[in-house]
C-alpha positions in Angstrom: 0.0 0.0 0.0 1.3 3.5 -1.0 1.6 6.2 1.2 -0.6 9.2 0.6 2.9 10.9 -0.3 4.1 8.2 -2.8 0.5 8.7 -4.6 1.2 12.1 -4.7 4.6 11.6 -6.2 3.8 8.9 -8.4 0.4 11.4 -9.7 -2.0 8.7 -9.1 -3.5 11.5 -6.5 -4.4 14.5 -7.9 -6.4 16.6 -5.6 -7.6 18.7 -8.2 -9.4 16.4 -10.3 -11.6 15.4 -7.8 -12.6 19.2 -6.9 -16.0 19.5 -7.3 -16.9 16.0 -8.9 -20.3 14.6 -8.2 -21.5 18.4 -6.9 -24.7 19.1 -8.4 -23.9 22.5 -8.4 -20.7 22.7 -10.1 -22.2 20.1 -12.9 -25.3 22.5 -13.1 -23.1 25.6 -13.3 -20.5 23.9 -16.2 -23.8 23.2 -18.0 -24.9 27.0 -17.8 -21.4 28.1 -18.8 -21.2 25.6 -21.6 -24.3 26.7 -22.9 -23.7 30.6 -22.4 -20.4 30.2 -24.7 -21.7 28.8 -27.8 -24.8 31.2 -27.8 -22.4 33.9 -27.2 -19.8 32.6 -29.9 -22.7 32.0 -32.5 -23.0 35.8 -32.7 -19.3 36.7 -33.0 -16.8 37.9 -35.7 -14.2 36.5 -36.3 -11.9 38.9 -35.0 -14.1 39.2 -32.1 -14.1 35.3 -31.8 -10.0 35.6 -31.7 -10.5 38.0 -28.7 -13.4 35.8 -26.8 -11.3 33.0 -27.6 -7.7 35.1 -25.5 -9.9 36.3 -23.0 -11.2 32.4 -22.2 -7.1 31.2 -22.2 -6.6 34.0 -19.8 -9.3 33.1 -17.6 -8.6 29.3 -17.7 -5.1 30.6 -16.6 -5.8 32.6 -13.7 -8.9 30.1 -12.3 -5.8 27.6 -12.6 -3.4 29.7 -10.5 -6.1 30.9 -8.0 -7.2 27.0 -7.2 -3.2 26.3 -6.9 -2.9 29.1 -4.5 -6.0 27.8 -2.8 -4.6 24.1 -2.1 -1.5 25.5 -1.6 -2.6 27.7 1.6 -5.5 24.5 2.3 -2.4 22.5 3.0 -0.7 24.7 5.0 -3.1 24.9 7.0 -4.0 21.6 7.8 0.1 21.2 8.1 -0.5 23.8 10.9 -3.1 22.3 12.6 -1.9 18.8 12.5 1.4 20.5 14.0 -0.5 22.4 16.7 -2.8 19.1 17.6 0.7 16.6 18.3 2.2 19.7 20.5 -0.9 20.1 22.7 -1.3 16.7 23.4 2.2 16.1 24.8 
């Protein structure tokens, strides 16, 4: 059995994919952003779709980063209180 730092090395763990599965409001809200795309793209220029098409790489980009940051300081946390539970109970 691997330990929960092995999986993490070896990427069979990846926190981030499980984010939001099976959450009826995070399927309902992909659905209403799937949706609101196309209609909006159905309506573009081309040079306009170019710029829609930036913007949405941009905000892929910094919803990546800011979930990063997120698990990042999530971890850190729990690190901190894990740390603070052992030196309590000596």
């Amino acid at each position: 059995m691997q330990s929960i730092l092995e999986k993490l090395w070896n990427g069979t763990l990846s926190p981030i994919t499980a984010c939001g599965t099976g959450s009826a409001e995070v399927e309902e809200l992909t659905q209403l952003m799937q949706r609101n795309k196309s209609e909006l793209t159905k309506n573009l220029t081309p040079q306009q779709s170019g710029l829609f098409s930036r913007y949405c790489d941009c905000a892929d980009e910094y919803l990546y980063f800011i979930s990063l940051y997120a698990f990042r300081e999530g971890f850190c946390l729990a690190a901190k209180l894990m740390s603070e539970a052992f030196s309590s109970s000596s």
